[in-house]
C-alpha distance (Angstrom), angle and dihedral (degrees) to the residues before:
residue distance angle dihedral
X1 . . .
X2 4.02 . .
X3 3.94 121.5 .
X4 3.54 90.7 -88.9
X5 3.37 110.2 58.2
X6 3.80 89.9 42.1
X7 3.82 93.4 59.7
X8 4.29 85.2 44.8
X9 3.79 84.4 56.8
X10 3.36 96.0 46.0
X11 3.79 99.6 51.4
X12 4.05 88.1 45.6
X13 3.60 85.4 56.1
X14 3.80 98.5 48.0
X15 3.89 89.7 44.0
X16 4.11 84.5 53.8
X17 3.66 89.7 52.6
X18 3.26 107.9 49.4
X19 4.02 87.5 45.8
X20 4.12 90.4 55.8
X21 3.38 83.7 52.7
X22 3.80 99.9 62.2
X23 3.34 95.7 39.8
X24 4.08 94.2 45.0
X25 3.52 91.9 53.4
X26 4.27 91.9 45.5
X27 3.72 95.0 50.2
X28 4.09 100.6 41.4
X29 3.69 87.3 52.0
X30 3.45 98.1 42.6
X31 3.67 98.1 35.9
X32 4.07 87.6 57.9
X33 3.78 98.2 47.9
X34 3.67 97.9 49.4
X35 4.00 92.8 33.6
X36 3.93 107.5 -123.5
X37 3.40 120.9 156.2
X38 4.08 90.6 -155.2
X39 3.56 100.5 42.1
X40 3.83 82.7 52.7
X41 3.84 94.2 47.3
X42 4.23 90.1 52.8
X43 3.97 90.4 43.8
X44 4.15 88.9 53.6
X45 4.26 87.9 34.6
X46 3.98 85.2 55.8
X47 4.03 86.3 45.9
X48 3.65 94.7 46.3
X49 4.09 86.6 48.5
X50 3.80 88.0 50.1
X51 3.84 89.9 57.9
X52 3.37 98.2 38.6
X53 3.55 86.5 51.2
X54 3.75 99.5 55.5
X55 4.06 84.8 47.9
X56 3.94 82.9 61.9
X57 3.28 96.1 54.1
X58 3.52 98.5 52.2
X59 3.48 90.6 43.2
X60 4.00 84.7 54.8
X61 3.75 97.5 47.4
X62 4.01 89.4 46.6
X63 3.68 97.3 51.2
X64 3.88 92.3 45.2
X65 3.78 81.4 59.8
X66 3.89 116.5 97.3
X67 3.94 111.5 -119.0
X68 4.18 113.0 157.3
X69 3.55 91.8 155.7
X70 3.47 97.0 61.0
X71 3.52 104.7 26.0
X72 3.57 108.4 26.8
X73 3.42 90.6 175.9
X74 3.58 106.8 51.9
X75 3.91 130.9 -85.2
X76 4.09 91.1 -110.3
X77 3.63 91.3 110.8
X78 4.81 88.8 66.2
X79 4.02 80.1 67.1
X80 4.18 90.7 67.0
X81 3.82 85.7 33.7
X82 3.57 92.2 54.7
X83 4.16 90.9 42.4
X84 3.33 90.4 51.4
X85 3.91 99.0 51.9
X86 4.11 87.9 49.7
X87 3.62 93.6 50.3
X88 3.79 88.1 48.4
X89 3.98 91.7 51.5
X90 3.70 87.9 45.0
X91 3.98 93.2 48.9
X92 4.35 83.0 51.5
X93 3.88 96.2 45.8
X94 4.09 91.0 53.2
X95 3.54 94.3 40.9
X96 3.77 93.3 54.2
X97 3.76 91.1 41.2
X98 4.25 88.7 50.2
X99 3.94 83.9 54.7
X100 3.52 104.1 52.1
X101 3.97 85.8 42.6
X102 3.83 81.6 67.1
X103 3.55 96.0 43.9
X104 3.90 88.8 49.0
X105 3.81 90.0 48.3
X106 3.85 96.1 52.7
X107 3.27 88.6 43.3
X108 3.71 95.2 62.1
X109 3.83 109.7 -94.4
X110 3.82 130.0 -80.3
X111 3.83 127.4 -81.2
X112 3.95 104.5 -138.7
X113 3.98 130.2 173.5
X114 4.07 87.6 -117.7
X115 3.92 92.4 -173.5
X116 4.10 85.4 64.3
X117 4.00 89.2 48.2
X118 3.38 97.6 45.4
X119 3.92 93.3 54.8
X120 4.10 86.1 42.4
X121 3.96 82.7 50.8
X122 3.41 99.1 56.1
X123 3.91 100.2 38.3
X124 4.17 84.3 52.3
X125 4.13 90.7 50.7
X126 3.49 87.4 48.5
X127 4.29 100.6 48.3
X128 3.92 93.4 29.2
X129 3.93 90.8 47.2
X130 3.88 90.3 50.5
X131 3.76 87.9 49.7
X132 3.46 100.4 58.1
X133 3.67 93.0 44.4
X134 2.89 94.0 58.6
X135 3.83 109.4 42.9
X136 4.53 82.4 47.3
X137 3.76 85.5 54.3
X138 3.35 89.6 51.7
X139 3.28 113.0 35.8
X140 4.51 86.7 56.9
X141 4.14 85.6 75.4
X142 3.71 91.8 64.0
X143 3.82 136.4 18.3
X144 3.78 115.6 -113.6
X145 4.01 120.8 147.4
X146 4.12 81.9 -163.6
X147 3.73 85.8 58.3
X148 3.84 93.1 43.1
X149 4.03 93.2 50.5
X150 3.91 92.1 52.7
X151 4.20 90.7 46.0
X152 3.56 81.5 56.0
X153 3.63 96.0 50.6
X154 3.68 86.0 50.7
X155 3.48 88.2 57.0
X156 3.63 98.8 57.2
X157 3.66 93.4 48.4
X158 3.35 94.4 52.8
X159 4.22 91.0 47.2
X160 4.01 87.9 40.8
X161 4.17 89.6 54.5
X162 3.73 89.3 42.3
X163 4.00 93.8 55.3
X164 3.83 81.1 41.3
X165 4.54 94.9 58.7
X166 3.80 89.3 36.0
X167 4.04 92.0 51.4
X168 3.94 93.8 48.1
X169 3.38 87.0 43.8
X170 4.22 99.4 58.0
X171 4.01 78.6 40.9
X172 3.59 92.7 58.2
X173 3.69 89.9 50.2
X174 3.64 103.7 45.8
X175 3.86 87.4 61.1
X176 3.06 87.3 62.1
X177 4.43 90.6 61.6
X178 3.73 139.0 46.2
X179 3.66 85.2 -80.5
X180 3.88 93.5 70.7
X181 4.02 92.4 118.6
X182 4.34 88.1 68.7
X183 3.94 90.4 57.1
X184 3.67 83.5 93.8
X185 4.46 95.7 59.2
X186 3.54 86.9 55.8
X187 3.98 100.9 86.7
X188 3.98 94.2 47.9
X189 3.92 94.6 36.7
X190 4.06 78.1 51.3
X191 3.75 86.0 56.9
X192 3.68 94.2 41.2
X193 3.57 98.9 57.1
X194 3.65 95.0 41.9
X195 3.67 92.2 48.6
X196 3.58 100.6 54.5
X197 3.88 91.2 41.8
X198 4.30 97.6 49.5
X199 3.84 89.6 36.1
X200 4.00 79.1 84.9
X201 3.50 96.3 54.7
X202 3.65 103.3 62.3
X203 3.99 87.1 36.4
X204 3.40 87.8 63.1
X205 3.87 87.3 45.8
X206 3.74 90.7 65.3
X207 3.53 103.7 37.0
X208 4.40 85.3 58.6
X209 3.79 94.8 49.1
X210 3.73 89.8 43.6
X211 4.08 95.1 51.9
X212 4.01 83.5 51.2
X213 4.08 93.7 52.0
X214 3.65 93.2 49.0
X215 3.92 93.0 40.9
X216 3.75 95.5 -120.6
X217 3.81 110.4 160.5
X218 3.46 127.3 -69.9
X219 3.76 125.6 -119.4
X220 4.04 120.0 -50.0
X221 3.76 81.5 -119.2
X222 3.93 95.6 60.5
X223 3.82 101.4 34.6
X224 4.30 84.5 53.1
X225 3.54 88.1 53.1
X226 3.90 97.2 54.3
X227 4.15 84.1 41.9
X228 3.14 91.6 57.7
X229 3.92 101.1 44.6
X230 3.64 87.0 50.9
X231 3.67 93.0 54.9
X232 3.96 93.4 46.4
X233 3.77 92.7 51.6
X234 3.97 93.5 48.1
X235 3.67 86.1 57.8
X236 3.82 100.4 44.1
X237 3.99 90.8 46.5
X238 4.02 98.6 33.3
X239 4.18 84.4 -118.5
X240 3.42 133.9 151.8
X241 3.90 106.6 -140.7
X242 3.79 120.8 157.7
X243 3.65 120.9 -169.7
X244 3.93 116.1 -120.4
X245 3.64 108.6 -177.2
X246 3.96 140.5 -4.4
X247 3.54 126.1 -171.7
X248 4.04 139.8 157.8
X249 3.33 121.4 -132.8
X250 4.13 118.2 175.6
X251 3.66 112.0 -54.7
X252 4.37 83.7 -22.0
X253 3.51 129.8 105.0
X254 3.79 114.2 -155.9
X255 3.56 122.1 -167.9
X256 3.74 135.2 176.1
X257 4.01 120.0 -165.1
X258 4.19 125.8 179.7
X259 3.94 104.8 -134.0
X260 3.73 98.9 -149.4
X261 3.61 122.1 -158.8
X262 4.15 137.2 140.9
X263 3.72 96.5 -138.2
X264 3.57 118.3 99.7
X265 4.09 97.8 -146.0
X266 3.80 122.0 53.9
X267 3.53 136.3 -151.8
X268 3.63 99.3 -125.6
X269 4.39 89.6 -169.7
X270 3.62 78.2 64.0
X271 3.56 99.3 46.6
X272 4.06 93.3 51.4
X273 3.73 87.8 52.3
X274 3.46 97.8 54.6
X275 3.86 90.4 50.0
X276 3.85 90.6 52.4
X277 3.39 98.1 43.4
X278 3.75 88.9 51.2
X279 3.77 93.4 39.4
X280 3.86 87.5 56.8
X281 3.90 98.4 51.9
X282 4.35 95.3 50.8
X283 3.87 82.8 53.4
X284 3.52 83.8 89.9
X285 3.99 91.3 76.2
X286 3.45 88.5 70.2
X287 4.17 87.3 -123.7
X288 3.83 128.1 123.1
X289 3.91 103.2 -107.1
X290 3.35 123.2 -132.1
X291 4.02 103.0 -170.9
X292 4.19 117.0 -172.4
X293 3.77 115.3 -174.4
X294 3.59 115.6 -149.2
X295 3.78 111.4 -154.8
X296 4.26 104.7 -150.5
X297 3.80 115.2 -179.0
């Protein structure tokens, strides 16, 4: 990734922390003095996002460090890593929140001052919504799975304190009715429903990083693309170049391709064109290409 788009990355991750801060703090507090179970769970999401945050940015600043001698190969392969320890978190935080929804509902329900979380509600839709427009708008000029994870973070806290407004709302209204006595089910059910729905997101978190850390391939989108390049240059030079492998690792593309040919001497000018010239068209994906030519006689 050049200089550039590591400092962009960095100052989208510093903006996202100091915003998971504000609203971390706001929702914990508030979410203990008035009792609510979900208004608690987004506070302590927004905290978990601001340390999972500040484990990005070290990540970032480490890998934009050079280090040959211990990884000769590139430190790409700490942004999966780190993906796959925030989706784990994540995955933890829900599930505890789903089990003390249960409790809750057993238990009988919560009594909460719903006019308070409504007006906490909307102020959180409106910050956490701006957030994660603004990190996704962002984060298209430049390609950064660290960058992607936290947009998606964004998006879950803004979903989570949407759920939360709409939830206090239908609570405010059923005390209003016969029904007055199931006000109380409405902050775990809250939790419930959210629960089951964002466990997904997180899942789907960890089952991305881990395709990249075993070098499973990449998405049907990408591999088509390097197909398809392949093909294009074989016809333009009158080649015959087969690709071998593709994978994705972090902000690295790594492909493999079998040079086949049935003379026994090479020209190697040739060679290094072919490798730029292919090189040049996958810098379209927005990935740092790491091209091998395979030479099969």
């Amino acid at each position: 990734m050049c200089t550039q788009a590591l400092q962009n990355e960095n100052k989208l991750l510093k903006f996202s922390a100091v915003l998971s801060l504000s609203f971390a703090v706001m929702g914990i507090v508030l979410g203990w003095l008035i009792g609510s179970l979900v208004i608690i769970f987004d506070g302590t999401y927004s905290l978990m996002s601001l340390l999972l945050t500040l484990v990005s940015l070290g990540a970032s600043a480490y890998i934009a460090k050079p280090s040959k001698k211990h990884f000769p190969f590139g430190k790409a392969v700490l942004e999966p890593i780190v993906i796959a320890f925030k989706a784990v978190v994540i995955l933890a935080l829900v599930s505890t929140s789903l089990y003390s929804a249960i409790t809750s509902l057993f238990n009988g329900g919560n009594d909460v001052d719903t006019g308070i979380a409504v007006l906490f509600g909307f102020i959180n839709v409106a910050g956490c919504g701006f957030g994660w427009w603004y990190i996704d708008k962002q984060s298209s000029k430049f390609s950064s799975g660290l960058i992607e994870a936290e947009a998606t973070q964004w998006k879950m806290d803004t979903l989570i304190s949407v759920a939360v407004a709409l939830g206090f709302i239908i609570a405010i209204v059923l005390t209003q009715t016969s029904f007055a006595h199931l006000a109380g089910y409405a902050d775990p059910i809250m939790m419930l429903l959210m629960g089951a729905y964002f466990i997904k997101v997180p899942g789907e978190m960890l089952i991305g990083a881990m395709k990249e850390l075993l070098k499973m391939s990449p998405t049907r989108e990408v591999t088509q693309k390097v197909e398809k390049e392949v093909d294009a240059l074989n016809q333009a030079l009158n080649s015959d170049l087969e690709v071998a492998a593709v994978s994705k690792v972090g902000n690295e593309l790594h492909v493999q391709v079998d040079v086949r040919t049935d003379e026994h001497q090479l020209d190697t000018r040739e060679l290094s064109h072919t490798r730029k010239q292919l090189t040049d068209k996958l810098s379209s994906l927005s990935l740092d290409v790491n091209l091998t030519l395979n030479v099969a006689l």
